[in-house]
mmCIF file of the C-alpha atoms, coordinates in Angstrom:
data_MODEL
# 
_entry.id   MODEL 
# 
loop_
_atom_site.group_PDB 
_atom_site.id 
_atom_site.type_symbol 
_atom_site.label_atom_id 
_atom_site.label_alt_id 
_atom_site.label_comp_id 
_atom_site.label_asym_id 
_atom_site.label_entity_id 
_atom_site.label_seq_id 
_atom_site.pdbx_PDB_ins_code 
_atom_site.Cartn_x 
_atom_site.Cartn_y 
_atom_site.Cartn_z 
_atom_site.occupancy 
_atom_site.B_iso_or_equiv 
_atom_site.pdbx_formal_charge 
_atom_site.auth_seq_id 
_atom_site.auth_comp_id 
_atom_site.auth_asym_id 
_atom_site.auth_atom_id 
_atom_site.pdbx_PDB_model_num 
ATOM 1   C CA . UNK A 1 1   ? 0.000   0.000  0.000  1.00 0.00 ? 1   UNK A CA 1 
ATOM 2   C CA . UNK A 1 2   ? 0.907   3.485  -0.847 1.00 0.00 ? 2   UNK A CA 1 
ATOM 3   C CA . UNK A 1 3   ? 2.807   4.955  2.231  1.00 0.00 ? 3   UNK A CA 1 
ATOM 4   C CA . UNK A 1 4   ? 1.290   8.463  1.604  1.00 0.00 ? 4   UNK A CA 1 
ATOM 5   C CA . UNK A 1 5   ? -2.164  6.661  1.891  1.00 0.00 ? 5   UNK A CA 1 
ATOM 6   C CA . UNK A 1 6   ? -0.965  5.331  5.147  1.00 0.00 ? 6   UNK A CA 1 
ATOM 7   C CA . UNK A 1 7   ? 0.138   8.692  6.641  1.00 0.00 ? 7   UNK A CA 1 
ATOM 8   C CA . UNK A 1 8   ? -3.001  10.170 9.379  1.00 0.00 ? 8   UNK A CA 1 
ATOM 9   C CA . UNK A 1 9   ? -5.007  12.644 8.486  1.00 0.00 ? 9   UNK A CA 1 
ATOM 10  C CA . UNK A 1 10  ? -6.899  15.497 10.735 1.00 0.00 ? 10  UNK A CA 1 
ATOM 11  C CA . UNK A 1 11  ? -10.387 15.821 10.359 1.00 0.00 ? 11  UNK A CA 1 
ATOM 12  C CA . UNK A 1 12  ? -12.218 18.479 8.766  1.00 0.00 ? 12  UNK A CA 1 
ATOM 13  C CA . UNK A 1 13  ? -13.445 18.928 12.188 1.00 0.00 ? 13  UNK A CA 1 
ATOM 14  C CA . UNK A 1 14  ? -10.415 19.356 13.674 1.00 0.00 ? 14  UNK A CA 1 
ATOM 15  C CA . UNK A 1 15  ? -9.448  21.918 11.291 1.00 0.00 ? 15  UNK A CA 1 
ATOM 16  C CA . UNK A 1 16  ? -12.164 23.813 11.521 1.00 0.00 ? 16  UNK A CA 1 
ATOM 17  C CA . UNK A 1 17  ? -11.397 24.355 15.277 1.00 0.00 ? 17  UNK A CA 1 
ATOM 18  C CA . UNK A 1 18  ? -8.110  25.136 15.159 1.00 0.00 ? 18  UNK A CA 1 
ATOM 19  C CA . UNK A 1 19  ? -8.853  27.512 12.287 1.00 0.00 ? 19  UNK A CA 1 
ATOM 20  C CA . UNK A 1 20  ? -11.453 28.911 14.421 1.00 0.00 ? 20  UNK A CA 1 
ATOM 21  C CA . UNK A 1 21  ? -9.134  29.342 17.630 1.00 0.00 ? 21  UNK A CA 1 
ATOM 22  C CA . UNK A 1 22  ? -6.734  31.630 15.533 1.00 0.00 ? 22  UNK A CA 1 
ATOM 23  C CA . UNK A 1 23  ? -9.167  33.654 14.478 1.00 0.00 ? 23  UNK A CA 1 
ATOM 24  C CA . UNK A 1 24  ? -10.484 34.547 18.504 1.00 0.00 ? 24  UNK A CA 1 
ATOM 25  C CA . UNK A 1 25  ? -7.279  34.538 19.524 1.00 0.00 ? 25  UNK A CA 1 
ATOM 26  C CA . UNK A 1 26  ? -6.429  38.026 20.686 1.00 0.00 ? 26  UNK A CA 1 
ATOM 27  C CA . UNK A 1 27  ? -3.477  39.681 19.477 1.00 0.00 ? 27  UNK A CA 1 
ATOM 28  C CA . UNK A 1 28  ? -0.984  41.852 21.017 1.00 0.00 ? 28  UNK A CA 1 
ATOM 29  C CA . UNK A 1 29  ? 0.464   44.700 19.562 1.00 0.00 ? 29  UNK A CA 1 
ATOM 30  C CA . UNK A 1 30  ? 3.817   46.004 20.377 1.00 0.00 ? 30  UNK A CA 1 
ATOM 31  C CA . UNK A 1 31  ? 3.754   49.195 22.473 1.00 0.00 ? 31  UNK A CA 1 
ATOM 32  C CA . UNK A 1 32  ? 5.979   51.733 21.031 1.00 0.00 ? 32  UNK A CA 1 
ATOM 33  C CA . UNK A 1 33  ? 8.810   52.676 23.676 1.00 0.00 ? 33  UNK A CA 1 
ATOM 34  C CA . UNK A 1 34  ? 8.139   55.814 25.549 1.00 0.00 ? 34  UNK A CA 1 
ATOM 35  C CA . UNK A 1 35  ? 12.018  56.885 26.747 1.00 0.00 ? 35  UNK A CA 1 
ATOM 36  C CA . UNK A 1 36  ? 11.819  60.484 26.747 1.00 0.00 ? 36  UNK A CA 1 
ATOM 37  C CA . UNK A 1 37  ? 15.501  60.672 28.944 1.00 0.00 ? 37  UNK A CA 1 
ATOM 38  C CA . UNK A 1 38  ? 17.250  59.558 26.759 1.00 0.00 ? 38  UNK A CA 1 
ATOM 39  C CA . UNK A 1 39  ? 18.403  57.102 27.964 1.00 0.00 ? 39  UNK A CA 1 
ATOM 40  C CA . UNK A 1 40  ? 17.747  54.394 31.416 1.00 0.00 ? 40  UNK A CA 1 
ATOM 41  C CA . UNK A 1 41  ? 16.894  56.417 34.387 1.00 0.00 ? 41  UNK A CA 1 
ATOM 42  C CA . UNK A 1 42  ? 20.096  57.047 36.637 1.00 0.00 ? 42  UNK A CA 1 
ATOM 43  C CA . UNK A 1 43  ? 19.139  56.935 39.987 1.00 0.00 ? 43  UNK A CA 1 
ATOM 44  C CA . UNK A 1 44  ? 22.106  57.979 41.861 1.00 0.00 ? 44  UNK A CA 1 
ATOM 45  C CA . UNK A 1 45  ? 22.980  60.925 39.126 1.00 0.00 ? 45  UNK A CA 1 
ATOM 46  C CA . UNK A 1 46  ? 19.321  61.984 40.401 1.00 0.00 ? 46  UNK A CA 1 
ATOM 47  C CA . UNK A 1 47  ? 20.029  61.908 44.296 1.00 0.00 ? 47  UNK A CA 1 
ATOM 48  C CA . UNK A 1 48  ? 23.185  63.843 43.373 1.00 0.00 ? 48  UNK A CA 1 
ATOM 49  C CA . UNK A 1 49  ? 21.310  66.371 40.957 1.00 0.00 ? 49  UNK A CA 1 
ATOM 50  C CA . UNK A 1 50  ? 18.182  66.983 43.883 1.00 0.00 ? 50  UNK A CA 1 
ATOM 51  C CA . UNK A 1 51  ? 21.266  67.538 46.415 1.00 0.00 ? 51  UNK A CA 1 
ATOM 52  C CA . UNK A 1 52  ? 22.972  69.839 44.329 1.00 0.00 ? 52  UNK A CA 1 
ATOM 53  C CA . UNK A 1 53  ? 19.328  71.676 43.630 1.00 0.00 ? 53  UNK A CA 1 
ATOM 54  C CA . UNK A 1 54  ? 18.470  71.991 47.279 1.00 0.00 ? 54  UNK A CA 1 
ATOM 55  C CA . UNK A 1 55  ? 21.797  73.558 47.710 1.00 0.00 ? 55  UNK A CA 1 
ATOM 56  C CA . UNK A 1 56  ? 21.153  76.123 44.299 1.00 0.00 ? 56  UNK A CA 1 
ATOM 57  C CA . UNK A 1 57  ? 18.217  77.097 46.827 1.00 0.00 ? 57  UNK A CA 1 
ATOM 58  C CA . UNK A 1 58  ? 19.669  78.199 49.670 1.00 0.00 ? 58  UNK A CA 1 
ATOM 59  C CA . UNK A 1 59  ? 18.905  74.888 51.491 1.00 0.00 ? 59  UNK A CA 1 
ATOM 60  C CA . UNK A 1 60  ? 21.055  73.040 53.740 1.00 0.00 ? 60  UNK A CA 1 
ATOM 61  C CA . UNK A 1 61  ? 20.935  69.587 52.284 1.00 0.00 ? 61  UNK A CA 1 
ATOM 62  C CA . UNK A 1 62  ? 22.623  67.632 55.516 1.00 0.00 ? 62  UNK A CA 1 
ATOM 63  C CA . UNK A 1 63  ? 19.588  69.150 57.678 1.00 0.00 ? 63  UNK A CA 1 
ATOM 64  C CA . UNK A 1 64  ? 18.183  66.431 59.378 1.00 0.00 ? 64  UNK A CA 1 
ATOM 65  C CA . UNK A 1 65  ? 14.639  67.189 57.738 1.00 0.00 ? 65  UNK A CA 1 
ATOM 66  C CA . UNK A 1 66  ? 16.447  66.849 54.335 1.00 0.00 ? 66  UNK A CA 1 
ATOM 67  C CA . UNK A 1 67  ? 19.024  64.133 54.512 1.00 0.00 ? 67  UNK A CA 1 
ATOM 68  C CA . UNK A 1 68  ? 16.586  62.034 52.812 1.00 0.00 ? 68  UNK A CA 1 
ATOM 69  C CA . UNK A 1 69  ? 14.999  64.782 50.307 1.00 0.00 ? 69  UNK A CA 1 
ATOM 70  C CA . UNK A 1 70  ? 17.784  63.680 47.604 1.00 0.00 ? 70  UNK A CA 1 
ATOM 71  C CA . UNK A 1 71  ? 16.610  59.812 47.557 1.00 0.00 ? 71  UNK A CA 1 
ATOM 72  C CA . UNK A 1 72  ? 12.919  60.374 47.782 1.00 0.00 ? 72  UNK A CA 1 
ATOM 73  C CA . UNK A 1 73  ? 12.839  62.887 44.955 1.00 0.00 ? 73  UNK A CA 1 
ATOM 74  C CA . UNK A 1 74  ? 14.768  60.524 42.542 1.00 0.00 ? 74  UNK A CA 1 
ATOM 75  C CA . UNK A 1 75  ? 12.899  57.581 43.445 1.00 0.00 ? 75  UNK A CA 1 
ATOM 76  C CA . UNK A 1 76  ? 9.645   59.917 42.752 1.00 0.00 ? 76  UNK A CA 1 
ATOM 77  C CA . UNK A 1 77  ? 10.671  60.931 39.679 1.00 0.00 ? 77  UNK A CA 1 
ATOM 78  C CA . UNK A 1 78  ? 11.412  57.434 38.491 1.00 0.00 ? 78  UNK A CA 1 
ATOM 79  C CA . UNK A 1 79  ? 8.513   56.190 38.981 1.00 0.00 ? 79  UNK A CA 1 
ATOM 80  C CA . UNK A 1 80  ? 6.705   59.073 37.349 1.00 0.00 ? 80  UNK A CA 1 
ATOM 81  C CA . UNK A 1 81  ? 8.464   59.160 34.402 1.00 0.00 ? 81  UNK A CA 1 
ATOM 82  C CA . UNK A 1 82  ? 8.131   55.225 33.826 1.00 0.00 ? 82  UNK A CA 1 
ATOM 83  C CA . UNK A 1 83  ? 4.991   53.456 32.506 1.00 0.00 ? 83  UNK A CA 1 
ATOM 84  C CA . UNK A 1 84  ? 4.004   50.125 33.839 1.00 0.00 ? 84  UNK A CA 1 
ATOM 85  C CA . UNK A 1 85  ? 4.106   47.555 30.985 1.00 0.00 ? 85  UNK A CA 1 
ATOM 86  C CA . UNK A 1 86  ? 1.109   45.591 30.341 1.00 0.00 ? 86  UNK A CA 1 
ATOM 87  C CA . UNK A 1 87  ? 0.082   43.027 27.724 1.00 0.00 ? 87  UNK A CA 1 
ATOM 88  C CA . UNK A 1 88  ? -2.508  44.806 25.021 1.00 0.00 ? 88  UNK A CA 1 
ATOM 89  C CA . UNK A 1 89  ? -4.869  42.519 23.819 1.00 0.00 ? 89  UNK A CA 1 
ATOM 90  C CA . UNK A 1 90  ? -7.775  42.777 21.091 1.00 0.00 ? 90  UNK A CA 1 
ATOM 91  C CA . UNK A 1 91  ? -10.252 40.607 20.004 1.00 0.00 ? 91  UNK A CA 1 
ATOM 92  C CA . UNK A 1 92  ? -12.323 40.114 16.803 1.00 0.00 ? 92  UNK A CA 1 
ATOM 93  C CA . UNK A 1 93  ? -15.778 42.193 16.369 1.00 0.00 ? 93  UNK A CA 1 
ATOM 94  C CA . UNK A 1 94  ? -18.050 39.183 15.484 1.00 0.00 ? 94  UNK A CA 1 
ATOM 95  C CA . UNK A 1 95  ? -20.882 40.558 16.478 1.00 0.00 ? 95  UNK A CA 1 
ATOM 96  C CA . UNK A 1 96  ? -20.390 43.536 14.184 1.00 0.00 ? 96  UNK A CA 1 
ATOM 97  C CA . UNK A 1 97  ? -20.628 46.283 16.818 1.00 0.00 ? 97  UNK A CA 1 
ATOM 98  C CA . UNK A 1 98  ? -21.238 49.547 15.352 1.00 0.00 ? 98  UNK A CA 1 
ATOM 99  C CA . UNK A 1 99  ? -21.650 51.831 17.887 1.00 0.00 ? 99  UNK A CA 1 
ATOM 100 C CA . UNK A 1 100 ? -19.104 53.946 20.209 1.00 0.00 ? 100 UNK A CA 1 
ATOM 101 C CA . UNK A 1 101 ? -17.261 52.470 22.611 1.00 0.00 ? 101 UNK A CA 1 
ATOM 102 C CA . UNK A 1 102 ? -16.229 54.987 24.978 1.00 0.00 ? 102 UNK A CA 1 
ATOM 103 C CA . UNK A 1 103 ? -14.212 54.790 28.784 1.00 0.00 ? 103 UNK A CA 1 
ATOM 104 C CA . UNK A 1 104 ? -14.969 58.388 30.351 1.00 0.00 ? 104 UNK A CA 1 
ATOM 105 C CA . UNK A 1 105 ? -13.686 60.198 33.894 1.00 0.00 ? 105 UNK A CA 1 
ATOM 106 C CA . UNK A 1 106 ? -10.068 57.898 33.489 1.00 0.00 ? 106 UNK A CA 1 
ATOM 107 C CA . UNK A 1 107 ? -8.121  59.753 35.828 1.00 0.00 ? 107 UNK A CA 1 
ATOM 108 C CA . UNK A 1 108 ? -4.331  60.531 35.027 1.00 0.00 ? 108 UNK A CA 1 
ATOM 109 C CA . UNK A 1 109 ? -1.277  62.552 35.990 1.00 0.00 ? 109 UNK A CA 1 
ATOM 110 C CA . UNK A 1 110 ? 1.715   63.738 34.195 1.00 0.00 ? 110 UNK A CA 1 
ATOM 111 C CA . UNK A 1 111 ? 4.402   66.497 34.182 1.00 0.00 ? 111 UNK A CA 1 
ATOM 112 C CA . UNK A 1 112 ? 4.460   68.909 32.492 1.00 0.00 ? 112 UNK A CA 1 
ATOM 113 C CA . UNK A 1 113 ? 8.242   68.870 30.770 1.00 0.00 ? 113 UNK A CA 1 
ATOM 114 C CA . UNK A 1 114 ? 8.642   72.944 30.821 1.00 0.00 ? 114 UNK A CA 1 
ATOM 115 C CA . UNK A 1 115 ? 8.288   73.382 34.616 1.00 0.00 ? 115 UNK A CA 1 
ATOM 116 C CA . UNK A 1 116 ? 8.363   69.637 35.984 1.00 0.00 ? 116 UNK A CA 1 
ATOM 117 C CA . UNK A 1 117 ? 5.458   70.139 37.722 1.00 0.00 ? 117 UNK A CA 1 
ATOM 118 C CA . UNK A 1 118 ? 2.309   68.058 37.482 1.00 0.00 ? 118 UNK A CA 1 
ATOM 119 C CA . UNK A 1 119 ? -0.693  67.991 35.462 1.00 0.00 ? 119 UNK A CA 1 
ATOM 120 C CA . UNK A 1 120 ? -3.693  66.093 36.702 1.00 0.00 ? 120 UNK A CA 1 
ATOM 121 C CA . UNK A 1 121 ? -6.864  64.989 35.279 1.00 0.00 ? 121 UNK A CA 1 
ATOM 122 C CA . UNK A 1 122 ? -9.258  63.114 33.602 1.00 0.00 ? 122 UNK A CA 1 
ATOM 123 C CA . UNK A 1 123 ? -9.813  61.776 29.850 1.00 0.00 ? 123 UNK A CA 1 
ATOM 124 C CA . UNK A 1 124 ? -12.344 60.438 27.737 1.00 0.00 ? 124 UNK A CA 1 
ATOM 125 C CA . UNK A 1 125 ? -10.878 57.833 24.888 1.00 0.00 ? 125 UNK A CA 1 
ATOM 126 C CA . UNK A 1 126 ? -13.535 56.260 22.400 1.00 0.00 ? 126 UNK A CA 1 
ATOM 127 C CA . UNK A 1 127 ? -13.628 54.930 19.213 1.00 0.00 ? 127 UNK A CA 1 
ATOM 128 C CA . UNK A 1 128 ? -15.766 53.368 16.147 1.00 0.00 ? 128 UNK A CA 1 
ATOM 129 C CA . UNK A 1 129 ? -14.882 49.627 15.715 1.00 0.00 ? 129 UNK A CA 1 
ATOM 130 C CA . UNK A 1 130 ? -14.204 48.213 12.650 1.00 0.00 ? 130 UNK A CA 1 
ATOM 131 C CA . UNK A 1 131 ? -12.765 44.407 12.581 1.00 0.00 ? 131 UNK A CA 1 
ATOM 132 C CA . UNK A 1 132 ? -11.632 43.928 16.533 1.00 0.00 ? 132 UNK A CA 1 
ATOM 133 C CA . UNK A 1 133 ? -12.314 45.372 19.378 1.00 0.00 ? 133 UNK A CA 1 
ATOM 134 C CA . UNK A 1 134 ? -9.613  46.205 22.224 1.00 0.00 ? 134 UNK A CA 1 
ATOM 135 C CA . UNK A 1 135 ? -10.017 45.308 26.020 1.00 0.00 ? 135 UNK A CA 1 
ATOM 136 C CA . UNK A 1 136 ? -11.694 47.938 27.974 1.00 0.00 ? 136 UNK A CA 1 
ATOM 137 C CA . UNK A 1 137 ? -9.252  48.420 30.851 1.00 0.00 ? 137 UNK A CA 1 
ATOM 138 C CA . UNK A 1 138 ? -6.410  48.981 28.019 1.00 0.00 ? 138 UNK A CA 1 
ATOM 139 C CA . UNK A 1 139 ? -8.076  52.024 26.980 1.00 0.00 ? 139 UNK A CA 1 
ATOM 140 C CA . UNK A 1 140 ? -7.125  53.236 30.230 1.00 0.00 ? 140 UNK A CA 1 
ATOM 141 C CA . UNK A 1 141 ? -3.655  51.633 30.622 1.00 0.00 ? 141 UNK A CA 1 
ATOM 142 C CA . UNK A 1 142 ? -3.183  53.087 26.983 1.00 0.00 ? 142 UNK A CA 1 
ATOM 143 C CA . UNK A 1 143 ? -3.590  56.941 29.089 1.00 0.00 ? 143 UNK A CA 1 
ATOM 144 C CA . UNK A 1 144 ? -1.317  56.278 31.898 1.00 0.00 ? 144 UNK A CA 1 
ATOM 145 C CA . UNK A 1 145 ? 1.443   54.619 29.270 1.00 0.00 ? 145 UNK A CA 1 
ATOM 146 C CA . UNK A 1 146 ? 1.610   58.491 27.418 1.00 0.00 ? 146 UNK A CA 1 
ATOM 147 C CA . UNK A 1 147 ? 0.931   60.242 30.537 1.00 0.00 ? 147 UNK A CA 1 
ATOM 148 C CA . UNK A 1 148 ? 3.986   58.997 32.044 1.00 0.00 ? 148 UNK A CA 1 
ATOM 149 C CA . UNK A 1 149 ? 7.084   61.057 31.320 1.00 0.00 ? 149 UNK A CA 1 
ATOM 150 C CA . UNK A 1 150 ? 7.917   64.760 30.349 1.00 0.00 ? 150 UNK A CA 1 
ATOM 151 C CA . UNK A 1 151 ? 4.709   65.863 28.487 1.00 0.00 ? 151 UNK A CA 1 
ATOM 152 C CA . UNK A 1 152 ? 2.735   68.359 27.280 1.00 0.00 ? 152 UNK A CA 1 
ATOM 153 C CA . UNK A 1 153 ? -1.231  68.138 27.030 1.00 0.00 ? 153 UNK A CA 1 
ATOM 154 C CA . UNK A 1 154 ? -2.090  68.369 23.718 1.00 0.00 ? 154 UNK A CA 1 
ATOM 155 C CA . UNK A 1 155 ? 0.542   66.428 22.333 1.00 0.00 ? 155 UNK A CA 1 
ATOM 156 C CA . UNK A 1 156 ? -0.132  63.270 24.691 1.00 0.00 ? 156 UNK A CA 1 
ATOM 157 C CA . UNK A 1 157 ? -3.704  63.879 23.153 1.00 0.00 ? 157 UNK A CA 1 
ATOM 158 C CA . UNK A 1 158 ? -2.702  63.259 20.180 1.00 0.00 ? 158 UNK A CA 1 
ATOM 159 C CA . UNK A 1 159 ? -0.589  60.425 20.609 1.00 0.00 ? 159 UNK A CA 1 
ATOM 160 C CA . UNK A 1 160 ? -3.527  58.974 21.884 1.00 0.00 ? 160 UNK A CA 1 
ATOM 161 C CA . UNK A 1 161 ? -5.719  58.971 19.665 1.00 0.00 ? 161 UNK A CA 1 
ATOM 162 C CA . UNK A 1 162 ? -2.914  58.386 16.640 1.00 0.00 ? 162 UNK A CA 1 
ATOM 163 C CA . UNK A 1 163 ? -1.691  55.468 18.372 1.00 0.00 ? 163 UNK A CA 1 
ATOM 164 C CA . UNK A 1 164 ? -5.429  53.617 18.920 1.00 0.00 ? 164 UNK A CA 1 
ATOM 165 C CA . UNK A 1 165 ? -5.574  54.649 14.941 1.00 0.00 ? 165 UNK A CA 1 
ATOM 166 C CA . UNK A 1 166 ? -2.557  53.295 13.962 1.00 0.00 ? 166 UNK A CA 1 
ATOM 167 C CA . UNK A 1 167 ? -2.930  49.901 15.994 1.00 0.00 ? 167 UNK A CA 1 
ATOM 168 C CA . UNK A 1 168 ? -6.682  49.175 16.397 1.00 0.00 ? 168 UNK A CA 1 
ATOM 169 C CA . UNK A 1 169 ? -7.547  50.409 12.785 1.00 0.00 ? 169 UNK A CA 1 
ATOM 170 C CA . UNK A 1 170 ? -10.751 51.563 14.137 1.00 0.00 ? 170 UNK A CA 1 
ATOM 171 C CA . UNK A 1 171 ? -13.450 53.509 11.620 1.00 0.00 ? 171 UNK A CA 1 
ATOM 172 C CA . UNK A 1 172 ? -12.243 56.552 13.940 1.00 0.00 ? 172 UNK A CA 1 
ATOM 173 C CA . UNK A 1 173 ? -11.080 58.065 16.903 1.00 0.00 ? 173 UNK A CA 1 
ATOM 174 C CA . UNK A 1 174 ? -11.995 60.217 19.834 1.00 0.00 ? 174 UNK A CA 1 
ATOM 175 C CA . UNK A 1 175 ? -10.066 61.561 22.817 1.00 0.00 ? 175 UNK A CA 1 
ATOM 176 C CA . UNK A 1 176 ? -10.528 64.346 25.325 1.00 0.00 ? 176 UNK A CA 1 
ATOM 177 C CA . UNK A 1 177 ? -8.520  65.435 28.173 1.00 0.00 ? 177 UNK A CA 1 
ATOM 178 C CA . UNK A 1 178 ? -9.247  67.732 30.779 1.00 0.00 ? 178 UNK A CA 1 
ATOM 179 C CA . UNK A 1 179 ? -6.611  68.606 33.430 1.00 0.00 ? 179 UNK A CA 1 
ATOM 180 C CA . UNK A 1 180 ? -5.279  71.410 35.759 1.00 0.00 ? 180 UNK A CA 1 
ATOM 181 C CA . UNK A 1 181 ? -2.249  72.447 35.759 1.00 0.00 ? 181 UNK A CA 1 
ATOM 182 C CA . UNK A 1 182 ? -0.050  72.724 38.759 1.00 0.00 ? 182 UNK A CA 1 
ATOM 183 C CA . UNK A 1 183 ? 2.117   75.839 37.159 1.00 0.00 ? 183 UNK A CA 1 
ATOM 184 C CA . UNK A 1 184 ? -1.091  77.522 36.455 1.00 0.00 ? 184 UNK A CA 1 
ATOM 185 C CA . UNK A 1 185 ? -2.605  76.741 39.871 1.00 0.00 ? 185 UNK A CA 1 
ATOM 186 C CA . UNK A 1 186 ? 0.278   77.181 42.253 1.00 0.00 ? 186 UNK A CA 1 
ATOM 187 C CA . UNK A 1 187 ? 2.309   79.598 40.609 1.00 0.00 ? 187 UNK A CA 1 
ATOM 188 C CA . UNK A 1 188 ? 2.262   82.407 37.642 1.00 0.00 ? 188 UNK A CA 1 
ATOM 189 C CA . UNK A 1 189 ? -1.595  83.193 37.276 1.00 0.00 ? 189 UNK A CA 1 
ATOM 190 C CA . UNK A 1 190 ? -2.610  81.720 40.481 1.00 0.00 ? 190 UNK A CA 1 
ATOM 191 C CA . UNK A 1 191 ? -5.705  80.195 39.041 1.00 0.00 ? 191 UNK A CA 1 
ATOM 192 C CA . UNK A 1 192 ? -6.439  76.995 41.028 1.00 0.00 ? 192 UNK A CA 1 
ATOM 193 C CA . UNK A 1 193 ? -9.889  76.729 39.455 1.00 0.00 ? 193 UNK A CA 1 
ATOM 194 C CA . UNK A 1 194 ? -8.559  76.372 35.803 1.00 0.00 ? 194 UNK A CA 1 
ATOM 195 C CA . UNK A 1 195 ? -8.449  73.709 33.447 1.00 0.00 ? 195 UNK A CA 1 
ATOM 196 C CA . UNK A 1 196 ? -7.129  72.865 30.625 1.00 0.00 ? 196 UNK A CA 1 
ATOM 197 C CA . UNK A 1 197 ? -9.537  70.763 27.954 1.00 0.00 ? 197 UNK A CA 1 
ATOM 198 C CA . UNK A 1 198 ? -7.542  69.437 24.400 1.00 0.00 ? 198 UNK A CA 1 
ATOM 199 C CA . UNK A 1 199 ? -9.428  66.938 21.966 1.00 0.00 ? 199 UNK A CA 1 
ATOM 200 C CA . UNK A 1 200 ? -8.082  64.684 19.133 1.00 0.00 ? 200 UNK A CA 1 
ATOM 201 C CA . UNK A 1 201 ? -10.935 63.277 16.425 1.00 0.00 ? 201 UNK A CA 1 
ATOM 202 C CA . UNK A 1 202 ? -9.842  61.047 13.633 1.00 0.00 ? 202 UNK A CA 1 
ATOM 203 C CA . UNK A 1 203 ? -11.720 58.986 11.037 1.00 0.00 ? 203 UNK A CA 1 
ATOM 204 C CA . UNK A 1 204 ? -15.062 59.192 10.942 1.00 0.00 ? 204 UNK A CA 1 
ATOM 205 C CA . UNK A 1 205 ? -15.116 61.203 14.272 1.00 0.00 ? 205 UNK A CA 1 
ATOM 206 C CA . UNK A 1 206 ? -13.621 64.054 12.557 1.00 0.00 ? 206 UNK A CA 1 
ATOM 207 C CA . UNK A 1 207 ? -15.503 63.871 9.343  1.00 0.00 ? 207 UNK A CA 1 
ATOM 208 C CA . UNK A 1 208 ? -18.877 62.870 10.172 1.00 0.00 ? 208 UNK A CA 1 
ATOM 209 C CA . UNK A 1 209 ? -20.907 65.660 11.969 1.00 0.00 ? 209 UNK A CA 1 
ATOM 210 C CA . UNK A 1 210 ? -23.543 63.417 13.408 1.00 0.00 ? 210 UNK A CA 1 
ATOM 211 C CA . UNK A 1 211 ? -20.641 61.055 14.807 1.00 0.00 ? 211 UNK A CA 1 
ATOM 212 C CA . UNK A 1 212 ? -18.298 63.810 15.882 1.00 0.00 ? 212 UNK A CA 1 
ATOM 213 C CA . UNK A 1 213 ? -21.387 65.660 18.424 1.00 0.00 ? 213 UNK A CA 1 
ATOM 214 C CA . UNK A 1 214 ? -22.410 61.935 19.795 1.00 0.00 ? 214 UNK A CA 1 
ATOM 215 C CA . UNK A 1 215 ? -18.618 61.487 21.097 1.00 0.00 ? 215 UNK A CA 1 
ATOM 216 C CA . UNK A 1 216 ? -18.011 64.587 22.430 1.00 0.00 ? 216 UNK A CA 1 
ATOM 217 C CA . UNK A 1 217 ? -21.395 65.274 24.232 1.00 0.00 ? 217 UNK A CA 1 
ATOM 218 C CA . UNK A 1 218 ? -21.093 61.722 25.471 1.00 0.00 ? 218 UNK A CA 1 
ATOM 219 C CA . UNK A 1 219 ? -17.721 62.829 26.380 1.00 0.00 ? 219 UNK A CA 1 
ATOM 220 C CA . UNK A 1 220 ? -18.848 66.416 27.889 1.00 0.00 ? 220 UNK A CA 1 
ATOM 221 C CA . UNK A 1 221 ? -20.219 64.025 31.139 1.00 0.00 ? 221 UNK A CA 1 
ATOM 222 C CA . UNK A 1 222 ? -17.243 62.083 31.668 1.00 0.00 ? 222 UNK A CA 1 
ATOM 223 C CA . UNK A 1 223 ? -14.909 65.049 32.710 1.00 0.00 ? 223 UNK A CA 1 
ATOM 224 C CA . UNK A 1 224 ? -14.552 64.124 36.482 1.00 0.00 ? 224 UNK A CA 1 
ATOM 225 C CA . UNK A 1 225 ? -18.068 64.723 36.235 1.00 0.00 ? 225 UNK A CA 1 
ATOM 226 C CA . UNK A 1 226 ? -17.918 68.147 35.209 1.00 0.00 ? 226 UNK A CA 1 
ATOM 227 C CA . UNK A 1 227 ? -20.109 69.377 32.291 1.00 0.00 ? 227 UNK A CA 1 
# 
């Protein structure tokens, strides 16, 4: 007998399944690397950098109250400026969803990179789908990964929403963040009550009137619960 007639074969069935198992099974695409020092965070070059600041201010940086200032700040700031990694995973649209999906009031911080001091808020991230549909908690861990570093508002707004774009390949894209700003608040102006709003719309959140006013009144709500 042939030996090729002899060889097993997998069912049609069996195929089928495994067919159907790559098709749920979510992927996970790579997170582009946010390293906005340059280069990996040098803790000890920060202790000596806070202790040489402290003493640029008049401060006495072997005061008891301060002997620990140096290592406290650097840790801080490492942790502030790094973003937790997290696995991003999608997952096909068989249902054909055509409606917003939309995660309001998710609360960030950041700082702002031309006076290192914080900005705080909330922000509203939807989108359109098209073929998959991403994990709802990412949509927040997708905030905190841009928030943390040296940024400015409306350009973390926009990496945002170009970055869900570029990766999800949604039918469009809506973000909007709403924060106050600690060098607004605390210093300069002295306007504590101020906020800051920035939006990015892409696709058919841009172009579409009718889509564009759904998102952002639906966002309008979700601002920490202001309106």
């Amino acid at each position: 007998m042939n030996a090729e007639l002899m060889k097993p074969t997998r069912s049609t069935t069996t195929a089928s399944s495994d067919r159907e198992r790559l098709r749920l099974a979510p992927t996970e695409p790579q997170l582009p690397r946010i390293n906005r020092s340059n280069g990996r965070f040098d803790l000890h070059a920060a202790e000596r950098a806070v202790t040489d600041l402290l003493a640029a201010l008049g401060q006495d940086p072997a005061e008891e109250g301060l002997r620990e200032t140096p290592r406290s700040v650097a840790a801080a700031y490492q942790e502030l400026l790094s973003s937790r990694p997290f696995t991003l995973t999608t997952f096909h649209n068989d249902e054909g969803y055509d409606e917003l999906i939309i995660a309001r009031s998710i609360r960030f911080s950041s700082q702002y990179m031309h006076h290192l001091l914080p900005f705080i808020g909330f922000a509203t991230v939807g989108y359109l789908p098209q073929d998959r549909i991403l994990g709802l908690s990412k949509l927040a861990r997708i905030v905190e990964h841009f928030a943390r570093g040296l940024q400015v508002q409306e350009r973390m707004t926009q990496q945002i929403a170009n970055w869900l774009q570029d990766n999800l390949r949604p039918k469009g894209v809506g973000v909007v963040v709403d924060a106050e700003h600690l060098c607004m608040s605390v210093r300069g102006v002295h306007q504590p009550e101020s906020t800051t709003v920035t939006s990015a719309l892409l696709g058919v959140l841009r172009m579409d009137p009718r889509t564009r006013q759904e998102f952002l009144s639906l966002a309008r709500t979700g601002l920490g619960g202001r309106t």
